[in-house]
Backbone as JSON, one array per atom type, in Angstrom:
{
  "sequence": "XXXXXXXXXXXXXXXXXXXXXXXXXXXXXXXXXXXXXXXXXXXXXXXXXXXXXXXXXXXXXXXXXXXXXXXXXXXXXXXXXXXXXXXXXXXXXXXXXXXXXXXXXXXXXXXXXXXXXXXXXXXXXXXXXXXXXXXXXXXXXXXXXXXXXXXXXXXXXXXXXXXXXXXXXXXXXXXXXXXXXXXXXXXXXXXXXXXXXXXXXXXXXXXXXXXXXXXXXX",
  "N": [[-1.67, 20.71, 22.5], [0.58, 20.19, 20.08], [3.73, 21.25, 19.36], [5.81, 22.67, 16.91], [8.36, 20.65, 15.71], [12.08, 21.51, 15.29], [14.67, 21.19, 13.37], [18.4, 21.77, 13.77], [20.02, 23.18, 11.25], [22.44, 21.0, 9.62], [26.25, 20.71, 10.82], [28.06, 19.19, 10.31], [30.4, 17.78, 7.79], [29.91, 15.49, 6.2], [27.05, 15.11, 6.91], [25.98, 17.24, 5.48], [26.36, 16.54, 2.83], [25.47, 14.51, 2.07], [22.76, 15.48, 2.6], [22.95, 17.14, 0.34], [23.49, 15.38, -1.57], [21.21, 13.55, -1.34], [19.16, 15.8, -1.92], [20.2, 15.78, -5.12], [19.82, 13.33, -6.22], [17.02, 13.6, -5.98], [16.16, 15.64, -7.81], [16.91, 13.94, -10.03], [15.69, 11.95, -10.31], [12.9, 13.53, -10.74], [13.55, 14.4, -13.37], [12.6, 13.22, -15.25], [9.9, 13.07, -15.22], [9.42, 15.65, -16.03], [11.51, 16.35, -18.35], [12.89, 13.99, -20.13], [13.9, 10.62, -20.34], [17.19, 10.03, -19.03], [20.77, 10.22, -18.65], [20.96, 10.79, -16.3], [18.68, 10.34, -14.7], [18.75, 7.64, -15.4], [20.78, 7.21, -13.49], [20.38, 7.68, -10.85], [18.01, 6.26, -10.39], [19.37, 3.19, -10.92], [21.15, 3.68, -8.82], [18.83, 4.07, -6.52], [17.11, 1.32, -6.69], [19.47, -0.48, -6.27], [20.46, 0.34, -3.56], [17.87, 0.1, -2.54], [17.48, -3.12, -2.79], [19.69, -3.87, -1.29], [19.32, -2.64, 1.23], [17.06, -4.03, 2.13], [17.96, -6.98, 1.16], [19.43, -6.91, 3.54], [17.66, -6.5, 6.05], [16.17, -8.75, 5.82], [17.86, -11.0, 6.04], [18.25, -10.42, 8.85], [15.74, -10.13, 10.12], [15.03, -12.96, 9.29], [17.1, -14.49, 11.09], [16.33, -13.17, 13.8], [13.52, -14.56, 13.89], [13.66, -17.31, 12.64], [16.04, -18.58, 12.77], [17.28, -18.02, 15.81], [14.91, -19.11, 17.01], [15.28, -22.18, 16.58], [18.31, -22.59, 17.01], [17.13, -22.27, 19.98], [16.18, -24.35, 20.87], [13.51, -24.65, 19.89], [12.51, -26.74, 17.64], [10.72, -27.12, 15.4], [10.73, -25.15, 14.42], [12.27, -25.71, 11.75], [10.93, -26.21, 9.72], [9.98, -24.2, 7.87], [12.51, -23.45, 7.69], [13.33, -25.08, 6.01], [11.32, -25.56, 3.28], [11.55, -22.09, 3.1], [13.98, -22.99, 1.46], [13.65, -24.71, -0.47], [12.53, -23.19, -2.38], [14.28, -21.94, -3.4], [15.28, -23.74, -5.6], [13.94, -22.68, -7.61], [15.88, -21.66, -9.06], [16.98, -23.24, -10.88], [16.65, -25.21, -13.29], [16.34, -28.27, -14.31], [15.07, -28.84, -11.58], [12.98, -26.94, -10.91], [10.23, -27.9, -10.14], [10.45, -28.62, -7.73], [10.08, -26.7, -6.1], [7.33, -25.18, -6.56], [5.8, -26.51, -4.39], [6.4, -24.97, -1.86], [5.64, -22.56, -2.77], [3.0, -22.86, -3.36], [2.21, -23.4, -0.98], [3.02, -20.73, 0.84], [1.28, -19.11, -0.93], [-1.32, -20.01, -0.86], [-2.13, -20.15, 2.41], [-1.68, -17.23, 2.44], [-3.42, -16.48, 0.91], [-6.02, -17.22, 2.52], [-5.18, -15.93, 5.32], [-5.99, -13.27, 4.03], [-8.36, -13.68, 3.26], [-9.41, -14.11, 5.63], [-9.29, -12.28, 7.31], [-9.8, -9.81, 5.69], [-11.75, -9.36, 4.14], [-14.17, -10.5, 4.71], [-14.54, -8.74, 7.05], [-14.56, -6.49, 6.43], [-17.19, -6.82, 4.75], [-18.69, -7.6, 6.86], [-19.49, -5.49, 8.36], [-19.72, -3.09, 6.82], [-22.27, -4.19, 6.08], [-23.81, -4.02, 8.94], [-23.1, -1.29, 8.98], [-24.91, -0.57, 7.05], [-27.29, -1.36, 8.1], [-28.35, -0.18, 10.56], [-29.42, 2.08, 11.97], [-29.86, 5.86, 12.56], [-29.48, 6.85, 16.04], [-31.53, 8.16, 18.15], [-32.95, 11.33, 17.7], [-31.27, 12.46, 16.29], [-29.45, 14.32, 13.95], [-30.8, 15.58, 10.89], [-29.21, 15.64, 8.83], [-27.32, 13.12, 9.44], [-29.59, 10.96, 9.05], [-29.59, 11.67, 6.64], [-27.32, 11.0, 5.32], [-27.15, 7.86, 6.77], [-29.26, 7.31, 5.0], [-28.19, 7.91, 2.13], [-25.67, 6.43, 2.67], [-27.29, 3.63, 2.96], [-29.15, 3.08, 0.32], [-26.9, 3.41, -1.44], [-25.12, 1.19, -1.15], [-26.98, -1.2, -1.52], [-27.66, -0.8, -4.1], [-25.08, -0.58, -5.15], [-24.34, -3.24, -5.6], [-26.34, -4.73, -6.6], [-25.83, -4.09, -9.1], [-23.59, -5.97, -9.46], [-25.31, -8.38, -10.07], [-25.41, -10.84, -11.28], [-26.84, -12.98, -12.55], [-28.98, -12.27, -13.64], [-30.82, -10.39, -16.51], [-30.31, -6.81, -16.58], [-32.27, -5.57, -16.61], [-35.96, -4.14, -17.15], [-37.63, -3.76, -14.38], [-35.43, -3.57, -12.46], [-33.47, -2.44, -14.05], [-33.22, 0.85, -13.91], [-32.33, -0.08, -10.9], [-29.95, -0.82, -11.18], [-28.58, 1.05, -13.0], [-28.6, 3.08, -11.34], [-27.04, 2.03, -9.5], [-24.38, 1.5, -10.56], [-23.82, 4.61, -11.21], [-23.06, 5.14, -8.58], [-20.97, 3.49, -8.23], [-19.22, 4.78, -9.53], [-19.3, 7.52, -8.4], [-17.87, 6.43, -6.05], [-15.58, 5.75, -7.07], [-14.22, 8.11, -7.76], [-13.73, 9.78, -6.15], [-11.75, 8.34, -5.13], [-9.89, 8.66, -6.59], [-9.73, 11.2, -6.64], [-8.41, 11.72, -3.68], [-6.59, 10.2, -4.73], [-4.76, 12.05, -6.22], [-4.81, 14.28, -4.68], [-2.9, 13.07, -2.67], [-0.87, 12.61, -4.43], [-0.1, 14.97, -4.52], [0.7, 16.26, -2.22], [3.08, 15.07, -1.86], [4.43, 15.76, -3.61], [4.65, 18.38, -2.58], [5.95, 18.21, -0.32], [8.2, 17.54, -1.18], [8.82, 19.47, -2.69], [9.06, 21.02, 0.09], [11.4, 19.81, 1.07], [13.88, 20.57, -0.78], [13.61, 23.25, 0.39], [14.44, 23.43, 2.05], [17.23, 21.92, 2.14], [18.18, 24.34, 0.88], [18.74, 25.86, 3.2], [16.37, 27.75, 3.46], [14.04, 27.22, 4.81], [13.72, 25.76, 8.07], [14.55, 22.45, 9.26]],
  "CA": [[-1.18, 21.22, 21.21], [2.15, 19.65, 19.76], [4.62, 21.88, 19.0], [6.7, 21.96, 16.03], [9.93, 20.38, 16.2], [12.66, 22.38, 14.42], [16.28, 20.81, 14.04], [19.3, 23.01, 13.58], [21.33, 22.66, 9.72], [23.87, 20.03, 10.38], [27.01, 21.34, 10.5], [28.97, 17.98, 9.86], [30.35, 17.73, 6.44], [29.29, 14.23, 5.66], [25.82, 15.0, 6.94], [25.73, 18.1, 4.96], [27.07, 15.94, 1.73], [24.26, 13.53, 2.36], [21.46, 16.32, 1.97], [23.06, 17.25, -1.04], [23.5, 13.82, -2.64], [19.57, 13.62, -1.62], [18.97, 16.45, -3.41], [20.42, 15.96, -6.01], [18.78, 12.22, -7.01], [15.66, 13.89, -6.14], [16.43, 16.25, -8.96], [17.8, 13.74, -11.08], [14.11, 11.57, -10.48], [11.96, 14.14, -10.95], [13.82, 15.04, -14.04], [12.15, 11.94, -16.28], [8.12, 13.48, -16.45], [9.89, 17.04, -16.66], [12.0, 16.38, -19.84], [12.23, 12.87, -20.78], [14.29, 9.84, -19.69], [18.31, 10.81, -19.64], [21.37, 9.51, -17.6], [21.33, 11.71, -14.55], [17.87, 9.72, -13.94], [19.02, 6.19, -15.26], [21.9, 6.85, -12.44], [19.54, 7.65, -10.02], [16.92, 5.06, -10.85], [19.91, 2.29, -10.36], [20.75, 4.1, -7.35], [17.85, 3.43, -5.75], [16.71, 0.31, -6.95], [20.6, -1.34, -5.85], [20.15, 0.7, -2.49], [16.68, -0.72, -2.08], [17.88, -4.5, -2.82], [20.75, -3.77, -0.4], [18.43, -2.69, 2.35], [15.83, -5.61, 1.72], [18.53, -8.26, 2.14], [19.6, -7.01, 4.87], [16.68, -6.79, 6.49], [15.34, -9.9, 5.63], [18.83, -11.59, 6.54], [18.04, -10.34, 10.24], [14.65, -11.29, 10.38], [15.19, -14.75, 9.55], [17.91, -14.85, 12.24], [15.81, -13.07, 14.51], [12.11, -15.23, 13.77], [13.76, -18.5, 12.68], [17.4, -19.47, 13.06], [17.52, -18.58, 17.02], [14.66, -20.18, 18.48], [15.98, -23.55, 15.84], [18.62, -23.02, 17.87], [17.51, -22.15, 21.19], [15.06, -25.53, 21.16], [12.57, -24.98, 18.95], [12.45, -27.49, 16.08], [9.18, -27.35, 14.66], [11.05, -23.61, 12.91], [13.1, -26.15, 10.87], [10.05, -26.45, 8.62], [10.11, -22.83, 7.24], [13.87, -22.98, 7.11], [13.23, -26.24, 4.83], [10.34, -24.75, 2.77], [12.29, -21.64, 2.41], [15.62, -23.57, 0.8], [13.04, -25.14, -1.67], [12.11, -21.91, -3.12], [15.55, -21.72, -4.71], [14.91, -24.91, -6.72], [13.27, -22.22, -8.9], [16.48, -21.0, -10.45], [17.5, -24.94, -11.29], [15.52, -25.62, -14.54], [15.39, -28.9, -13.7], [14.26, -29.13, -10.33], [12.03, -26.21, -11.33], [8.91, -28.05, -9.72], [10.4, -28.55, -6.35], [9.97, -24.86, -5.7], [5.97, -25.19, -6.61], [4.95, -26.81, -3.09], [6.63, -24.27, -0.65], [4.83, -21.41, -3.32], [1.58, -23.22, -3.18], [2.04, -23.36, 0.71], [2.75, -19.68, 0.9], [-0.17, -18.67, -1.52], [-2.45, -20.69, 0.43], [-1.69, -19.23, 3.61], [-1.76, -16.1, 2.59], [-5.06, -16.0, 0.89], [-6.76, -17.91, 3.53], [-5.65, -14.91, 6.46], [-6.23, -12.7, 3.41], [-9.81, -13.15, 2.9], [-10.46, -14.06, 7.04], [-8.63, -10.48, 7.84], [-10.15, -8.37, 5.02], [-12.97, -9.46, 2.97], [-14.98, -10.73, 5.62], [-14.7, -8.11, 8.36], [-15.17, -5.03, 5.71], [-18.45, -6.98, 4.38], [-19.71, -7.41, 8.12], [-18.75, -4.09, 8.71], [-20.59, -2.73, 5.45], [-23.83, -4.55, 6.69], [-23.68, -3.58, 10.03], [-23.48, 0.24, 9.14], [-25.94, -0.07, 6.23], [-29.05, -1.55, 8.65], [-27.72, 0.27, 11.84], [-30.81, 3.96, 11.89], [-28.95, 7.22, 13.32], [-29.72, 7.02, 17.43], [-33.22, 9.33, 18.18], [-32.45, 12.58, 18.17], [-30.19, 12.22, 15.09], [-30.01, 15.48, 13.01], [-31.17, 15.52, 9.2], [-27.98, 15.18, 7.83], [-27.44, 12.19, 10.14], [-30.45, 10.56, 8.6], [-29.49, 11.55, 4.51], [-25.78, 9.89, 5.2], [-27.87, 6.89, 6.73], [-30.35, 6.86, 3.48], [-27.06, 7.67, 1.02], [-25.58, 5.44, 2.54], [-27.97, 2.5, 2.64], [-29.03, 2.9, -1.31], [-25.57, 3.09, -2.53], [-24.61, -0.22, -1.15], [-27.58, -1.98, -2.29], [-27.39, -0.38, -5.9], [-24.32, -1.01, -6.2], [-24.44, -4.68, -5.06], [-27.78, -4.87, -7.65], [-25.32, -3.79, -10.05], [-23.29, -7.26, -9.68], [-25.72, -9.59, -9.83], [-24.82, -11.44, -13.2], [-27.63, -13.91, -12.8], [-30.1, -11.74, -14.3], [-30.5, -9.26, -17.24], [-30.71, -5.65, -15.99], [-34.12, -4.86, -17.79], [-37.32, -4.16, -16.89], [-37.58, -2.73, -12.53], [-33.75, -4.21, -12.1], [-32.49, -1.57, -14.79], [-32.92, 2.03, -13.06], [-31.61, 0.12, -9.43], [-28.09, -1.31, -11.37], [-28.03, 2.25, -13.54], [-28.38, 3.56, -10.05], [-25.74, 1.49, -8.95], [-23.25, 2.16, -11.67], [-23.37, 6.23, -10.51], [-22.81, 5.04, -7.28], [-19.57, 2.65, -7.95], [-18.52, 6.11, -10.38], [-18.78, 8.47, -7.57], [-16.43, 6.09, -5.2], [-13.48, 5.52, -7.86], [-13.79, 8.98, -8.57], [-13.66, 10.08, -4.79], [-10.68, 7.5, -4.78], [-8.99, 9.07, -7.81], [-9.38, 12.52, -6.53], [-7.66, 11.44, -2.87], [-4.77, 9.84, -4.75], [-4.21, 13.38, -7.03], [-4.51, 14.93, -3.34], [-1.94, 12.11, -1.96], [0.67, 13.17, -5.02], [0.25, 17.05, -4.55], [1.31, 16.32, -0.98], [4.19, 14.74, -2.0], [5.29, 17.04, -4.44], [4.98, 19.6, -1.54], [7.01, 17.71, 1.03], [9.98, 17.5, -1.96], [9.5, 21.44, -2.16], [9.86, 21.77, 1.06], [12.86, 19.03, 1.38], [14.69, 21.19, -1.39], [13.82, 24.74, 0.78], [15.19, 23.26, 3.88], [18.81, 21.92, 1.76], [18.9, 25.71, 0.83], [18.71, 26.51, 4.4], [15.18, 28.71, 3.68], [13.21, 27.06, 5.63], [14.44, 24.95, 9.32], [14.82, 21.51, 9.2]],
  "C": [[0.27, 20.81, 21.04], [2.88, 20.45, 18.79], [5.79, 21.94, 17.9], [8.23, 22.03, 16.41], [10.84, 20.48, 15.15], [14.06, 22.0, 14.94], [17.25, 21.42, 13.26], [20.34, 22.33, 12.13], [22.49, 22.56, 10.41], [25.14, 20.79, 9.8], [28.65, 20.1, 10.1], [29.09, 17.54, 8.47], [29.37, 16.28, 5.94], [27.56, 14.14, 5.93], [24.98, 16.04, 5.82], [25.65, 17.73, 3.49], [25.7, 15.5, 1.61], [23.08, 14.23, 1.65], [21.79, 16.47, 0.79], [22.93, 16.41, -2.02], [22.19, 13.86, -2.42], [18.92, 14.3, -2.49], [19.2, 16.42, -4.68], [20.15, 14.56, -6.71], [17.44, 12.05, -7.03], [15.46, 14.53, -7.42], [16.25, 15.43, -10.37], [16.4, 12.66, -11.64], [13.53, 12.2, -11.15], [12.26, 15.19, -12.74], [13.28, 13.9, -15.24], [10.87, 12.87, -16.58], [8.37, 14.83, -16.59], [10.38, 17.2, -17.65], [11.72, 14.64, -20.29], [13.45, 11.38, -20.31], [16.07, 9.94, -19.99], [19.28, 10.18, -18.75], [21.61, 9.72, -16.54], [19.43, 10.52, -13.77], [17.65, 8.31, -13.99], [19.87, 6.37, -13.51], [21.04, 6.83, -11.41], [18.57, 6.51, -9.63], [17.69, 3.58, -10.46], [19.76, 2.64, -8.95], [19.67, 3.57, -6.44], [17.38, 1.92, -5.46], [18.1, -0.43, -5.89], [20.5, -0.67, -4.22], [18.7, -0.19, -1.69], [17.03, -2.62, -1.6], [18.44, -4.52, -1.36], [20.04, -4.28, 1.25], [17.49, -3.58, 3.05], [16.75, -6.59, 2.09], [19.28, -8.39, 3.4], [18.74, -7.16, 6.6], [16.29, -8.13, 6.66], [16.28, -10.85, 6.2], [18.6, -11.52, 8.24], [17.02, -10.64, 10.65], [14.82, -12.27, 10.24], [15.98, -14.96, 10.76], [17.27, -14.59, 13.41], [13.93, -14.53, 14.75], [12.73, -17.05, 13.44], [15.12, -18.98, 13.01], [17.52, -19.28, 14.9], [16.56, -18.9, 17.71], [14.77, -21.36, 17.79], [17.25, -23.12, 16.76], [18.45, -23.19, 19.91], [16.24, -23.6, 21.55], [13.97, -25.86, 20.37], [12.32, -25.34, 17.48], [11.28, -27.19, 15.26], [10.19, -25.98, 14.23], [11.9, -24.35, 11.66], [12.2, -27.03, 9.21], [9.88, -25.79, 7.66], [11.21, -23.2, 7.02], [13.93, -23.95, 5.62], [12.84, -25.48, 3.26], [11.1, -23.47, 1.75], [13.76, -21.87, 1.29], [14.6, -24.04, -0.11], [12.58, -24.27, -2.66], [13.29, -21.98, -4.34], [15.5, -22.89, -5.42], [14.5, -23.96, -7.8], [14.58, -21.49, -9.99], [17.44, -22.5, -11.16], [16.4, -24.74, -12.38], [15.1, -26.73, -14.84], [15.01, -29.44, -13.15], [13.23, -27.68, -9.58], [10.39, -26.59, -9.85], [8.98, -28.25, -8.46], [9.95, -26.94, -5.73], [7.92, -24.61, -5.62], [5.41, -25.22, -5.22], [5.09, -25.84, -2.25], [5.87, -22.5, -1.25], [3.78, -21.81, -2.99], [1.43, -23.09, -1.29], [1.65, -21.86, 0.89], [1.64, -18.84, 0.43], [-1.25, -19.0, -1.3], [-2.65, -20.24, 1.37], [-2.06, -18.33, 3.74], [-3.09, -15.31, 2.52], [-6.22, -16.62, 1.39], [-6.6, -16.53, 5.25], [-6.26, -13.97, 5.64], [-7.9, -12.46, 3.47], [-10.45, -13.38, 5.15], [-10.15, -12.66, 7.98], [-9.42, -9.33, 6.86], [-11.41, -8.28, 4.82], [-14.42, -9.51, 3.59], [-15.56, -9.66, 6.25], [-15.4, -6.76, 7.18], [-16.84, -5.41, 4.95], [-19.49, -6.71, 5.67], [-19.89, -6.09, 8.13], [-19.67, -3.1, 8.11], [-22.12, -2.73, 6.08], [-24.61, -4.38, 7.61], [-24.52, -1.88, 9.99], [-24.45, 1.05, 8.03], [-27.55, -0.4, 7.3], [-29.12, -0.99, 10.01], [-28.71, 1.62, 11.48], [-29.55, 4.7, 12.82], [-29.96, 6.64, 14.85], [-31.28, 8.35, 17.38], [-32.25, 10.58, 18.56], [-31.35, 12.97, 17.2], [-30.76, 13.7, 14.36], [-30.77, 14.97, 11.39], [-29.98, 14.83, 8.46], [-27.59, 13.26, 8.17], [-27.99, 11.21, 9.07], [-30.5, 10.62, 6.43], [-28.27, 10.74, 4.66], [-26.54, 8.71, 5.42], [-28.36, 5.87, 5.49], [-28.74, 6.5, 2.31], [-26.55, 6.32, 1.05], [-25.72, 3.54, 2.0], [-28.28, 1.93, 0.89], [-27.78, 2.43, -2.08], [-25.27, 2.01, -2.31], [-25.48, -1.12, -1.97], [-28.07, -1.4, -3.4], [-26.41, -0.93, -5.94], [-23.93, -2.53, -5.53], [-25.66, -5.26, -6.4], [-26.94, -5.09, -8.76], [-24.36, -4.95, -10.51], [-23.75, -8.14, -9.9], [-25.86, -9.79, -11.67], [-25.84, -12.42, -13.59], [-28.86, -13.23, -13.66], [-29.9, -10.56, -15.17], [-31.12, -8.46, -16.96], [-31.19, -5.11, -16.95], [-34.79, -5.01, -16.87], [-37.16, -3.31, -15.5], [-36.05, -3.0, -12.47], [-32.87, -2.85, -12.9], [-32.48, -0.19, -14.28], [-32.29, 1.24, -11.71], [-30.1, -0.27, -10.14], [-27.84, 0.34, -11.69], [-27.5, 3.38, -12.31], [-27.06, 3.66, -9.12], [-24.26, 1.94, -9.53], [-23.0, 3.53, -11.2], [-23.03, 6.13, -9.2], [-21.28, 4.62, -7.1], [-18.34, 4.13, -8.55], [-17.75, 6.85, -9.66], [-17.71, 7.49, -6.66], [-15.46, 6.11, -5.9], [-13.61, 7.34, -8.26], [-13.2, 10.18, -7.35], [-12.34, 9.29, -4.4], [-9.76, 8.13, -5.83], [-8.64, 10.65, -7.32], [-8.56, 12.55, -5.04], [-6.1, 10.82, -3.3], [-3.97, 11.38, -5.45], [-4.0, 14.14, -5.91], [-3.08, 13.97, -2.15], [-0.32, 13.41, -2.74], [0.95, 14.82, -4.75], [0.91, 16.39, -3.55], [2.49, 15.71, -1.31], [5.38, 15.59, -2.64], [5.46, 18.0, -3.23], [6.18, 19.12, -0.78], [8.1, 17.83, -0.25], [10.61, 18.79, -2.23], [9.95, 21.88, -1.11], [11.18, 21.15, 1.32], [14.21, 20.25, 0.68], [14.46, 22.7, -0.7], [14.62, 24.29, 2.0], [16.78, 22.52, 3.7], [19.14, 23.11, 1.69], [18.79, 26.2, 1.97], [17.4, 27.89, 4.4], [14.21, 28.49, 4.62], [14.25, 25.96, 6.89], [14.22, 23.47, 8.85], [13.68, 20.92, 10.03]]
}
């Protein structure tokens, strides 16, 4: 059992400042879908955004140094392909050497959606297929055996429900209609986890603002 861990209100002005300034561009956020857009949440809204940037190029400034500039220098050339690559990017704010910038995008967007589909698309289809023709083990309860069935139907409904080659009439039209209540209930099972995401958020900012007023521990 893991114990909660409870840290004592800082007693260092500048840390104490800090919470407050937090608080108070949480405030100044959450004050846009409460009244309506005003300058306590433009200020804020920069705030962040120029904080964010900040953070980002600094970041990104140390990764590169870390991933490509020292092993280019500690021997390894072949990184002086990326460093290239990357310097061609900025061609894109030249207007016109505009199209040098294309190849090292097309590289990257290539790349990406080549691990993209051999990391996602793939494995969650196997995956899918796997645990739709896969029977509960003997000895499997009931329920076991209806998740199984649920299972199994809903995929191939709503898979029925894509197929564009044919018009869903005649036996084909109850398995797509089928399908359709099937794709419903997931986005709607996905819609009601994100409304359960934002409550939780909202909570954690209640409790952030009980634990600046020192009501609750830190």
């Amino acid at each position: 059992m893991i114990a909660n861990i409870t840290i004592p209100y800082p007693t260092d002005p500048l840390a104490i400042l800090g919470l407050w300034v937090a608080l108070a561009l949480m405030l100044a956020i959450y004050s846009y879908p409460l009244w309506k857009e005003n300058p306590a949440y433009r200020f804020a809204e920069h705030t962040f955004v120029a904080a964010s940037l900040a953070i980002g190029l600094i970041v990104n400034i140390d990764s590169l140094r870390k991933t490509a500039w020292n092993p280019l220098v500690g021997g390894q050339y072949v990184m002086i392909v990326p460093l290239i690559l990357g310097l061609l990017m900025y061609f894109l704010l030249v207007p016109s050497m505009r199209w040098v910038s294309r190849y090292p995008i097309a590289i990257i967007v290539g790349s990406a959606m080549g691990l993209g589909i051999a990391s996602t698309p793939l494995p969650s289809i196997v995956n899918q297929v796997i645990s739709t023709l896969t029977v509960p083990k003997p000895g499997a309860s009931s329920l076991d055996w209806f998740g199984f069935g649920f299972i199994a139907v809903g995929s191939i409904a709503s898979t029925m429900y894509f197929l564009l080659t044919y018009e869903h009439k005649g036996p084909l039209k109850p398995v797509t209609q089928l399908g359709r209540y099937f794709i419903m209930l997931g986005l709607g099972a996905y819609f009601g986890n994100t409304v359960l995401f934002r409550f939780s958020m909202l909570a954690e900012r209640a409790k952030f603002i009980l634990q600046v007023l020192g009501l609750v521990p830190l």
